[in-house]
FIKOLFI-227400 format. One record per residue: x, y, z of N, C-alpha, C in turn; residue in three letters. Coordinates in steps of 0.001 Angstrom, whole numbers, plus 500000, padded with zeros to 6 digits. Layout:
! FIKOLFI-227400
XYZXYZXYZALA ...
//
This chain:
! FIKOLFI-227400
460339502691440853460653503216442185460924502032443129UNK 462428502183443715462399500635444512461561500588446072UNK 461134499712445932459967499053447015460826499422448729UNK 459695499476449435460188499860450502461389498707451336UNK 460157497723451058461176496517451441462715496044450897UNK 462825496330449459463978496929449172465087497722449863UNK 464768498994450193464951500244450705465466499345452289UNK 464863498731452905465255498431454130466041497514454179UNK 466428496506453038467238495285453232468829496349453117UNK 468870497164452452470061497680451811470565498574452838UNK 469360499098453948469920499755455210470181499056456356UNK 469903497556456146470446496650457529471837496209456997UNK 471840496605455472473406495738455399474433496232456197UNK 474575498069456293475568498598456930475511498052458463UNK 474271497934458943474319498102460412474759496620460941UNK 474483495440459659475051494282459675476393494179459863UNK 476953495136459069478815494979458982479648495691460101UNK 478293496798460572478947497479461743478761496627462897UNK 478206495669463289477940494650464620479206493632464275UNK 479044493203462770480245491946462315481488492833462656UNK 481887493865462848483373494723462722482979494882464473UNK 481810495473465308482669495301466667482280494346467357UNK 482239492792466507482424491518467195483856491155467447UNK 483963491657465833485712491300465009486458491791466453UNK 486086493368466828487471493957467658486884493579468746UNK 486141493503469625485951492523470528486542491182470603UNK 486710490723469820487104489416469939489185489653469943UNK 489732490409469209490935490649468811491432491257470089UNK 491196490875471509491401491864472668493175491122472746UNK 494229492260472508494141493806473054494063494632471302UNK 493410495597471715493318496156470598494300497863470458UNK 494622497839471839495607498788472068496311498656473305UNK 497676499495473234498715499332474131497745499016475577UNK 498644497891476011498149497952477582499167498431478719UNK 498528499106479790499648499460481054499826498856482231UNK 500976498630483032500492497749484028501402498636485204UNK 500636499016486112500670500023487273501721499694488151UNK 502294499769488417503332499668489966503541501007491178UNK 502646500098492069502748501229492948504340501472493818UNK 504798501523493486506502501933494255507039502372493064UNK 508103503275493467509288504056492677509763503359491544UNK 510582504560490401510844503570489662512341502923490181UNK 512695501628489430514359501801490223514386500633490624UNK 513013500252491555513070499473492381512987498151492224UNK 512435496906492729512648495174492603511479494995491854UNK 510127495567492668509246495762491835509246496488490314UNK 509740497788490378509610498155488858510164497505488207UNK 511725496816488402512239496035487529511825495055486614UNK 510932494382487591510243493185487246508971493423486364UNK 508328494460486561507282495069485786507957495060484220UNK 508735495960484126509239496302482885509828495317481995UNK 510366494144483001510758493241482280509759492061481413UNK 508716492170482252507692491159482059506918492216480766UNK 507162493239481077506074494568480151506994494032478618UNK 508675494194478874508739494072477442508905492645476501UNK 508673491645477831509125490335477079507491489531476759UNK 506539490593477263505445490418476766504056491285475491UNK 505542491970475060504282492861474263504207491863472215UNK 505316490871472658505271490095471419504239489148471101UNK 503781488634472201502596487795472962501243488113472297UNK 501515489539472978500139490356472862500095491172471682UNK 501426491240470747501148492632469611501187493784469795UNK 500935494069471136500962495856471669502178495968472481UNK 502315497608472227503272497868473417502765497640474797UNK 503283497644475638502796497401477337504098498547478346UNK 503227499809478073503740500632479483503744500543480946UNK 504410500964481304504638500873483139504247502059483322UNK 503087502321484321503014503768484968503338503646486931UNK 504263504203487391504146504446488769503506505116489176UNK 502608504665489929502430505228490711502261505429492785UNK 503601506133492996504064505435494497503309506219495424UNK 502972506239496786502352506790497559502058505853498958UNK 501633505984499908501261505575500827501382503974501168UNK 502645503651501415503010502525501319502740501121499852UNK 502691501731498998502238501459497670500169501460497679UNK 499738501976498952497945502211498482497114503012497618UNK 498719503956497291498300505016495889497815503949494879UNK 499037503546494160498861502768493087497968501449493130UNK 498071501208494586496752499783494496495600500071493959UNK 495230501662494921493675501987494938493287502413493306UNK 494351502872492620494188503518491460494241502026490555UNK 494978500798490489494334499900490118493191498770490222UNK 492596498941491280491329498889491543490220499262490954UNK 490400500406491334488987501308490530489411501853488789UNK 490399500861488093490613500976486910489379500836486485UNK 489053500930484519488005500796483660488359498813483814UNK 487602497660484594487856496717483846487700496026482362UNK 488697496086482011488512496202480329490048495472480015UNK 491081494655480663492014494669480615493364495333480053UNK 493049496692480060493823496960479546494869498287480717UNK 494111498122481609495152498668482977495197497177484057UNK 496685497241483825496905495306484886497950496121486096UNK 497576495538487047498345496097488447499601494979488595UNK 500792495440489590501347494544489533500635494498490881UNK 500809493773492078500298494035493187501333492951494054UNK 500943493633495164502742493512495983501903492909497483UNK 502496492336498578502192491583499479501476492678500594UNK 502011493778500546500877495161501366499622495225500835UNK 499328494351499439497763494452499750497184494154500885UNK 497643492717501126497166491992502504497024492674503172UNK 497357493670503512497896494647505070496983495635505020UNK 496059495941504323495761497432504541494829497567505560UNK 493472496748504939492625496600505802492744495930506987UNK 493998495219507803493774495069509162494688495951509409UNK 495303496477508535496012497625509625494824499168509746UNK 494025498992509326492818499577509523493741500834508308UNK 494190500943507408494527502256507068493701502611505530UNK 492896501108504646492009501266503923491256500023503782UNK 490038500244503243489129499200502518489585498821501427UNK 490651498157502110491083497620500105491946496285500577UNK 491385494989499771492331494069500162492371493171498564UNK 492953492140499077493033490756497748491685490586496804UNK 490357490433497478489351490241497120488756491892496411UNK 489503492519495998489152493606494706490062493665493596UNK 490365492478493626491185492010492234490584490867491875UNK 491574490578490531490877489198489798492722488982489552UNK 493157487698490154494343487730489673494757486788488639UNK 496119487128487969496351487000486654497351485792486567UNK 498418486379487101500018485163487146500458485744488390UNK 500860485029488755502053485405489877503293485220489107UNK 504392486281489918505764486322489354506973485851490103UNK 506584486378490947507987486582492487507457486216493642UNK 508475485346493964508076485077495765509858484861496488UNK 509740486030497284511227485612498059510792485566499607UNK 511602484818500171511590484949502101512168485469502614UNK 511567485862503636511983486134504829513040485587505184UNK 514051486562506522515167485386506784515470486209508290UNK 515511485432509216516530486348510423518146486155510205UNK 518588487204510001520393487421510699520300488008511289UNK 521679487815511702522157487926513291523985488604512539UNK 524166489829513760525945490015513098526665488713513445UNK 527531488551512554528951487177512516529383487474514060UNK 529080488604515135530105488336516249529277488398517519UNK 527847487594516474526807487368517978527114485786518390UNK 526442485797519838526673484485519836525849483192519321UNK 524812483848518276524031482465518289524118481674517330UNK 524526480573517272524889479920515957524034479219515142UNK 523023479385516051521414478547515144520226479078515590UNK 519154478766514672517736479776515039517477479450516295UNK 517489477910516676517416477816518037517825478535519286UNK 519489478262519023519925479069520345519457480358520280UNK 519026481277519128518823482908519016517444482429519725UNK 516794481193519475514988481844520340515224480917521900UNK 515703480647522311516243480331523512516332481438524010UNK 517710482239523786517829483583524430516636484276524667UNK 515895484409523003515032485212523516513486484984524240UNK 513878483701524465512335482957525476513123483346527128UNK 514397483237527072515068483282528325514719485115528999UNK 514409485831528109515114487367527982514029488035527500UNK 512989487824527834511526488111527002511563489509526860UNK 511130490164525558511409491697525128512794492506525059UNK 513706491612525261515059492061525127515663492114524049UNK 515659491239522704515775490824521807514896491532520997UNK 516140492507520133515830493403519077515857493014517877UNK 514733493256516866514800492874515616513972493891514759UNK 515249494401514002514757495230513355514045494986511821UNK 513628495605511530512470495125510061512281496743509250UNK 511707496610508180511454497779506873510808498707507570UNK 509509498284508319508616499477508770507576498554509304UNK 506577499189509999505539498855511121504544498196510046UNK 504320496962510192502897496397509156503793496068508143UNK 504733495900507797505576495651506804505761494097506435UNK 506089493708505520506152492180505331507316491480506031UNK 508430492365505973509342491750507244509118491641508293UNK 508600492533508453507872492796510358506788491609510421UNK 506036491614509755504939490671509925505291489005510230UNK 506701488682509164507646487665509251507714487504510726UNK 508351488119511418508944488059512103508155488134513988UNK 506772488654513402505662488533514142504875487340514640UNK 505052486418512882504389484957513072505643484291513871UNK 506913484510513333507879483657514364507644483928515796UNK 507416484896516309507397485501518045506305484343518519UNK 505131484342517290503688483412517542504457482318517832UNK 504505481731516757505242480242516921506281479735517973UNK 507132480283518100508137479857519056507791480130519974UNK 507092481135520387506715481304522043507460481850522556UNK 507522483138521954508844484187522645508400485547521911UNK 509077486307523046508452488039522916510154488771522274UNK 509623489878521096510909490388520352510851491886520688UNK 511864492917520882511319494057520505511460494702519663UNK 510354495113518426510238495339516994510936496799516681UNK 511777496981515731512423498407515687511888498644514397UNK 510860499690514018510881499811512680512214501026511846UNK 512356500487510368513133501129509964512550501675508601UNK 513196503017508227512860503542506834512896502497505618UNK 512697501390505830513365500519504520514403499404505239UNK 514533498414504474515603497108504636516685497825504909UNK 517277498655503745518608499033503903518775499475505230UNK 518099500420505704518667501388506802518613499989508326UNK 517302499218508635517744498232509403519022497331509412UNK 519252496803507955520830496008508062522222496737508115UNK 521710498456508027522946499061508319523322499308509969UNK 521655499152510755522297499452511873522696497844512758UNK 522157496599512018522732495292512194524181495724512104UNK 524629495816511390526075495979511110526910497417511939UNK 526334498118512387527104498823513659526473498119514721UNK 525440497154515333525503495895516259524845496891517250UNK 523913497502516302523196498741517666521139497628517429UNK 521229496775516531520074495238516976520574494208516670UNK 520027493124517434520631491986517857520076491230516463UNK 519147491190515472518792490574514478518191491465513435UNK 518082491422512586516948491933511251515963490849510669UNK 515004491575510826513564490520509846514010491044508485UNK 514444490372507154514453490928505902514866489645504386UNK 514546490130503416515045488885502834516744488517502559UNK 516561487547502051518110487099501825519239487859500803UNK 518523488395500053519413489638498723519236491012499621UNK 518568490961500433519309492459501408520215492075502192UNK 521002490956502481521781490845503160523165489989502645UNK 522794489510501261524056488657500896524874488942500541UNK 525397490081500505526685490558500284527645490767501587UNK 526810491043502477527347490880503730527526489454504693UNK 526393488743504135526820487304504276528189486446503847UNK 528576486792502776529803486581501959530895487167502177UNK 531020488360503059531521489018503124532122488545504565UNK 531296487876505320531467487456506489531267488221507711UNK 530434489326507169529960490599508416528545490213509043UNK 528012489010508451526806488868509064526478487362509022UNK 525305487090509524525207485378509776523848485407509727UNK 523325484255508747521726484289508615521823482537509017UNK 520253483112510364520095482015511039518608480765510323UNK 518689481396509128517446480922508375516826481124507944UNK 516153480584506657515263481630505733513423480918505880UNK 512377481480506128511150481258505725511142480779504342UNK 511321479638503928511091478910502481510826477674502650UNK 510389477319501620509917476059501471511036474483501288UNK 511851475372500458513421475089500215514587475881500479UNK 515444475420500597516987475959500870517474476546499405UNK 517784478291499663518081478841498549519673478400498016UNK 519684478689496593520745478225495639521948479083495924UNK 521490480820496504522325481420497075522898481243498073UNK 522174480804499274522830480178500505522160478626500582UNK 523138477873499812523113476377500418523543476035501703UNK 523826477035502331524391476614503513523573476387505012UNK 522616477310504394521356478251505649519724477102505363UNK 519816477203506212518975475699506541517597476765506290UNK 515916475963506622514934476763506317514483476434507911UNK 513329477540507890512799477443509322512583475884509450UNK 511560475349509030511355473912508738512181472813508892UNK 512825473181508704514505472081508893514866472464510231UNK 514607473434510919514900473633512705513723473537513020UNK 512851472704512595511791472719513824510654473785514085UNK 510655475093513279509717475837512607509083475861511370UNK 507341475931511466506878475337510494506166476717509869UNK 506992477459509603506938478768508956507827479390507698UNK 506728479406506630506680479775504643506530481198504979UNK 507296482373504934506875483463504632507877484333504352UNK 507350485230503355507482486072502360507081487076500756UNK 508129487961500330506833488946500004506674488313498676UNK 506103488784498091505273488120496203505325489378495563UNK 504598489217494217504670489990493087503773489557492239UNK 502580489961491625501994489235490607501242490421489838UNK 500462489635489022499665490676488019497953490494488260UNK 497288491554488377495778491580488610495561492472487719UNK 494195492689487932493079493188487247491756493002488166UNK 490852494549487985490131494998488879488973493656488599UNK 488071493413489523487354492291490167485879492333488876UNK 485778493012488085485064492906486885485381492707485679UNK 486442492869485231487395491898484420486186490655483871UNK 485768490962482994485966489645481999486383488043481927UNK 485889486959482093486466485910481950487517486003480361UNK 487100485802479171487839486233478583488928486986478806UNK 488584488477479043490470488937478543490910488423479990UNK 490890487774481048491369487175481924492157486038481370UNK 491783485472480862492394484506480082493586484733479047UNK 493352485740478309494052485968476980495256486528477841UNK 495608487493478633496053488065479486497230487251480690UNK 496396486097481101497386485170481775498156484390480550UNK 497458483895479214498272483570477985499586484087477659UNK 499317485264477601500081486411477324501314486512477869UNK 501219487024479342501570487384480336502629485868480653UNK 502348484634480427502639483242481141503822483259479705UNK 503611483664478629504728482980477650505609484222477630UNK 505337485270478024506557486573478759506793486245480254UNK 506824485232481033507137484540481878508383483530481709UNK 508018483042480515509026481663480459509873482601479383UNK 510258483640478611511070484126478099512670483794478768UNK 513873483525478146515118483542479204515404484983479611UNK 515395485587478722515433487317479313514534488010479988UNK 513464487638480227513001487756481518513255486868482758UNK 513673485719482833514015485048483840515519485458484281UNK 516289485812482980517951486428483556517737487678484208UNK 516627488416483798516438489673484428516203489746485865UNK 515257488517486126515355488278487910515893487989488599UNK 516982487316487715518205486689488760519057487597488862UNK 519275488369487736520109489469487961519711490306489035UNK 518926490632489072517889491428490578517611490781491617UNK 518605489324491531517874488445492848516319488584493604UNK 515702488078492176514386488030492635513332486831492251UNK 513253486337493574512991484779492993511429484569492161UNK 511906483680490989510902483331490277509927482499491058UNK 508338482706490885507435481747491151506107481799490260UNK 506363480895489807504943480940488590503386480692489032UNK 502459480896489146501094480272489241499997480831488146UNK 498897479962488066498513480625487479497318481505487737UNK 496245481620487215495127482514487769494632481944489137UNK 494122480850489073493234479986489627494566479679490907UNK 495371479042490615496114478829492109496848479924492573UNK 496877481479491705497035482635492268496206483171493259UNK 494810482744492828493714483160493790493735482332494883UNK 493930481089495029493786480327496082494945480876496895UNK 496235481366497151497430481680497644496661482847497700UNK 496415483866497339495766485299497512495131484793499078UNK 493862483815498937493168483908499928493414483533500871UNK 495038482427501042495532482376501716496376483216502633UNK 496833483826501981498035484944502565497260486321503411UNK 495728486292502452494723487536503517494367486998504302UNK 494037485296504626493340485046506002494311484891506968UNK 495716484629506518496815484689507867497420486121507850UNK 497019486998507167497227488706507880496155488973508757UNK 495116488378508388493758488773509451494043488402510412UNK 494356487322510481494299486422511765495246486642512710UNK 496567486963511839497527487761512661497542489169513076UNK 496676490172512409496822491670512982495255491385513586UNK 494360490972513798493052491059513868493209491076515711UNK 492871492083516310493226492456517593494093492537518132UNK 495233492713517366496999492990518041496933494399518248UNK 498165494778518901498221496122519278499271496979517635UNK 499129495937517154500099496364516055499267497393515441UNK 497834497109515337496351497221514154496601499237515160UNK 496714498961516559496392500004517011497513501241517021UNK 498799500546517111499890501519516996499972501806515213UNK 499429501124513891499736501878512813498391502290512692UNK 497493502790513296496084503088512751496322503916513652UNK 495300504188514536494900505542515175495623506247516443UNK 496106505117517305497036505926518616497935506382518282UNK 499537505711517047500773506076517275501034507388515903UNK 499909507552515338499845508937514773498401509734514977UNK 498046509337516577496457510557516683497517511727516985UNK 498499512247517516498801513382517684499630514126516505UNK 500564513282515965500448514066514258499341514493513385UNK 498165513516513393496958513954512785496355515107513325UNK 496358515002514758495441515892515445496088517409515153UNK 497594517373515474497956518904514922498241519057513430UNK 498596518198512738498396518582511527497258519043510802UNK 496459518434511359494739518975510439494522520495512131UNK 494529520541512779494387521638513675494892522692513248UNK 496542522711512876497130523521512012496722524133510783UNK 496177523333510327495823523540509132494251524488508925UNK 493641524188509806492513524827510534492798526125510637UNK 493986526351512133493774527402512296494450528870511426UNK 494880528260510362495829528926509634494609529233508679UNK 493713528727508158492710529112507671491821530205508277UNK 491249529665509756490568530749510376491823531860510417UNK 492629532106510799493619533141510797493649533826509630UNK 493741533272508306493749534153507063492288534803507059UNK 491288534287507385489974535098506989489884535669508093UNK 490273535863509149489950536955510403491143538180510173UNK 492361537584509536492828538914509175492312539889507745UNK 492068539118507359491438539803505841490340540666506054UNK 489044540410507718488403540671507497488547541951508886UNK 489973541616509173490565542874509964491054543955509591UNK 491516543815508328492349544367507584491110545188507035UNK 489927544697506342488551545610506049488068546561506803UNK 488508546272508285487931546896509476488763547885510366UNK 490039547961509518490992548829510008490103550185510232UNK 490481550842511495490236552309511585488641552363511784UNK 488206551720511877486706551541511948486212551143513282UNK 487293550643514578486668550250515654487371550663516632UNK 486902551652517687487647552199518420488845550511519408UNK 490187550976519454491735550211519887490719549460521248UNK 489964549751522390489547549020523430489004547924523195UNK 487390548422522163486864547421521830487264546250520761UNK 488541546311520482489086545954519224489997544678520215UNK 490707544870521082491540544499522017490369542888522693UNK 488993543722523106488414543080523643487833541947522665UNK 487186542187521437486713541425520690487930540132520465UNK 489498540359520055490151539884519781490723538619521078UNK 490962539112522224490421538203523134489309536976522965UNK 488654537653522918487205536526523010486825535732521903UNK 487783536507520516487897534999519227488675534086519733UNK 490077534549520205490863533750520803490522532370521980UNK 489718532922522819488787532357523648488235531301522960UNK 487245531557522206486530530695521305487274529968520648UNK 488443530200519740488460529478518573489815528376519295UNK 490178528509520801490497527391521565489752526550522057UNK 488418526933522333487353526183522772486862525299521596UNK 486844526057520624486435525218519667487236524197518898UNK 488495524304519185489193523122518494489823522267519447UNK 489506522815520819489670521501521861488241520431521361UNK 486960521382521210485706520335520998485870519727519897UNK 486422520429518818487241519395517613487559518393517742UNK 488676518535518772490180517493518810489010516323519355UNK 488334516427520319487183515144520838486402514743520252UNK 485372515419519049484764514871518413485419514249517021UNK 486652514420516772487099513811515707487530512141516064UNK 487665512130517242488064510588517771486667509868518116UNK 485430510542517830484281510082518513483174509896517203UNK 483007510894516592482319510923515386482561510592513769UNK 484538510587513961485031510339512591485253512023512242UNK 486722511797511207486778513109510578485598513559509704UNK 485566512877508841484344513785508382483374514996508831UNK 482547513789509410481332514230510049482019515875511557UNK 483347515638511686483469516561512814484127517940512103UNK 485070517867510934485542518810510294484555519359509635UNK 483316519131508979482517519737508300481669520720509436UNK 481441520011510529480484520608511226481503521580512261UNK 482638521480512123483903522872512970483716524006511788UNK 484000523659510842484437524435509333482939525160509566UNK 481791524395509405480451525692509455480203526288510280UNK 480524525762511583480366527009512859481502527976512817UNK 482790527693512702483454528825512616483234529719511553UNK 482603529454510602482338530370509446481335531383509652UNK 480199530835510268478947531511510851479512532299511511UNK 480089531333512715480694532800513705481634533669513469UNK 482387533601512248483216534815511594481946535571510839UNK 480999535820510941479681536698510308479670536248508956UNK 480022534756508409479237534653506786477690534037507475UNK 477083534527506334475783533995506369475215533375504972UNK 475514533392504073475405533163502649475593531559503039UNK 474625530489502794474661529116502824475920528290501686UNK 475201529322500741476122528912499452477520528643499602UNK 477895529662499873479490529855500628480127529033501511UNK 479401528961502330479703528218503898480039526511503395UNK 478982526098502642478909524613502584479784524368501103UNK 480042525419500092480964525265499459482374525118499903UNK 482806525995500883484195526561500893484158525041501825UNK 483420524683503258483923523628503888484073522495503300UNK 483060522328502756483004521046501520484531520842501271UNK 485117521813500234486212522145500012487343521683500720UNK 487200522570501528488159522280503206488486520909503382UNK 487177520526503905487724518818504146488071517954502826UNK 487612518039501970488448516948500799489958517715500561UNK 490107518573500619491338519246500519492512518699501791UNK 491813518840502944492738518206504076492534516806503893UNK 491401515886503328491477514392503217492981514238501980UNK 492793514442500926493450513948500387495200514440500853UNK 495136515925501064496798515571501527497131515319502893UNK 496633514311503787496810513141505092496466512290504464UNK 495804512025504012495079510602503878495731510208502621UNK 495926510813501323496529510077499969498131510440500567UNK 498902511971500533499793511847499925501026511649501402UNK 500419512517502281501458511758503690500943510769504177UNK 499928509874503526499905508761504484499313508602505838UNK 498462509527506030498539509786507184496523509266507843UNK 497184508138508213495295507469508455494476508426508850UNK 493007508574508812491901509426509446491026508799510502UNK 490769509171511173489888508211512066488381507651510705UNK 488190506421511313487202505818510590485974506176510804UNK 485108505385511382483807505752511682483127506405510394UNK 482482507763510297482169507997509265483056508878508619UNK 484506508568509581485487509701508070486391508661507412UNK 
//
């Protein structure tokens, strides 16, 4: 009969080979396809670049490497959703220069420092033009005028908090002159109205405008770079006139802030020799999108650079206040009001409709009055405590008094259905229109 001690050497062997096998796949990281997120459309400068880097790097790595979009709220869909990935490397974000922006534009808690970054890819500048039949023939004379002409001088940009806009914000700093900012749906739609000469300049980069540069419909008075681009040798850099202003947007690859030293590593490996591929580098030029390599370590140092001069620049501007809470409190305020009262309206008719024929026409007349009464009173006290207490805390506590006072009494109900209510109105303002909430505790 074999000995116990026997008996036990022959049952550690398996559990031996099962630790030696998930050292083995531990160590073999990636062990399956990896994805790497892009928050904007597909189509776009960003996706391009994703896909290109996705397929000139899955030889690297052995696995396929998918692209998932996901676009939303100035790309904070897809940030936030690569953020709070599994860190495990195997969901990589691309992440785009609106990280910087969120948190001083007060619209989320989410900045540079909830990543771990990987490579950088892309860095292009900023540039002001001006139409070919203005008069200014150099950045100078254009900020002359507009030191002469303070707030007269239109420059239009992508959108409010935008990386062009922001460009074009540090220049107003620097030179010592006031602009007035036009936001637009996007680059395109600003350089189209440059070109009917309805603004005197555009904040945008140099491939939104070089076809019209060449074309001779427009005139760029200089680009934010470090160097003078290969496309326009002609166009001097801020720096070369006497402005000592680098800016523009980026592109790189992260991974959420628990990430692994390891697959951090294997990952920038990876990722860095699908970098130097020529078909990925023809792919950017073809997309006019300028290459810039770094690696983890001087990715992060530029990360922390680029968030402390968004802070420093939105950190008590009126900019923080017109994209956060004043220049959409009255879209918010009737959109979630609306939304309110269309709710109380469905359950007061439903529970009219029960009550048909049951209450003599006077007293019916009168009662209906005096909801009316109320349920204006009550969403004027709404509309004030939501700017005072935070959505949260003020929609939960509207949602249970009006419920009470429509005669539920069942707890269960009340704190279910509002519960409900408000994550239901959070996520479509707040995820899918974009649409900030007051802070505090909402």
């Amino acid at each position: 009969m074999p000995s116990i001690r026997f008996l036990s050497g022959i049952c550690i062997i398996p559990l031996l080979l099962l630790l030696s096998g998930c050292a083995e796949q531990k160590s073999t990281f990636p062990a399956k396809p990896i994805t790497i997120v892009v928050s904007w459309d597909a189509g776009g400068g960003t996706d391009a670049l994703a896909r290109s880097i996705a397929l000139e790097s899955s030889a690297p790595f052995g696995q396929v490497i998918n692209v998932l979009n996901r676009p939303g709220g100035a790309g904070a869909v897809g940030h936030s959703f690569g953020a709070m990935a599994r860190p495990d490397g195997y969901t990589v974000m691309m992440i785009t220069y609106e990280l910087c922006t969120y948190a001083p534009l007060g619209r989320m808690k989410l900045d540079t420092s909830h990543f771990r970054p990987i490579v950088q890819l892309n860095e292009d500048p900023a540039a002001i033009t001006v139409h070919a039949d203005s008069p200014w023939q150099t950045l100078e004379q254009f900020l002359q005028h507009a030191r002469a002409h303070s707030g007269q001088v239109t420059i239009g940009n992508s959108g409010p908090g935008a990386v062009w806009h922001i460009g074009a914000l540090k220049l107003e700093k620097l030179a010592n002159a006031r602009f007035t900012h036009v936001p637009h749906n996007g680059a395109k739609d600003a350089v189209t109205q440059l070109l009917g000469k309805h603004l005197d300049a555009v904040a945008v980069s140099p491939a939104e405008v070089l076809q019209y540069l060449q074309l001779g419909n427009l005139r760029c008075l200089g680009v934010m770079a470090e160097a003078r681009m290969p496309q326009l040798p002609e166009t001097p850099t801020f720096r070369e006139q006497g402005i000592d202003l680098v800016h523009g947007t980026w592109r790189g690859l992260a991974v959420p802030l628990d990430t692994p030293d390891s697959v951090v590593q294997v990952l920038q490996t990876g990722f860095t020799q699908g970098f130097e591929t020529p078909a990925f580098q023809e792919t950017a030029e073809k997309a006019m999108l300028g290459l810039r390599y770094r690696n983890a370590d001087q990715f992060l140092d530029f990360l922390n650079q680029e968030q402390h001069s968004v802070n420093e620049l939105l950190t008590g501007s009126d900019l923080v206040i017109r994209s956060g809470n004043d220049v959409q409190r009255m879209p918010r305020l009737y959109g979630t009001l609306l939304f309110l009262c269309g709710l109380i309206l469905a359950i007061r008719t439903w529970k009219n409709f029960k009550k048909t024929n049951k209450t003599p026409p006077e007293q019916s007349s009168s009662t209906s009055q005096k909801m009316a009464l109320t349920a204006f009173c009550g969403l004027v006290v709404y509309g004030a405590l939501m700017f005072t207490i935070g959505y949260l805390l003020s929609t939960l506590l509207f949602l249970v008094t009006a419920f009470v006072y429509l005669g539920e009494r069942q707890p269960g109900r009340i704190s279910t259905f509002s519960l409900g209510a408000v994550i239901l109105i959070y996520v479509v303002f707040k995820t899918i229109l974009d649409v900030p909430l007051p802070q505090l505790w909402g």
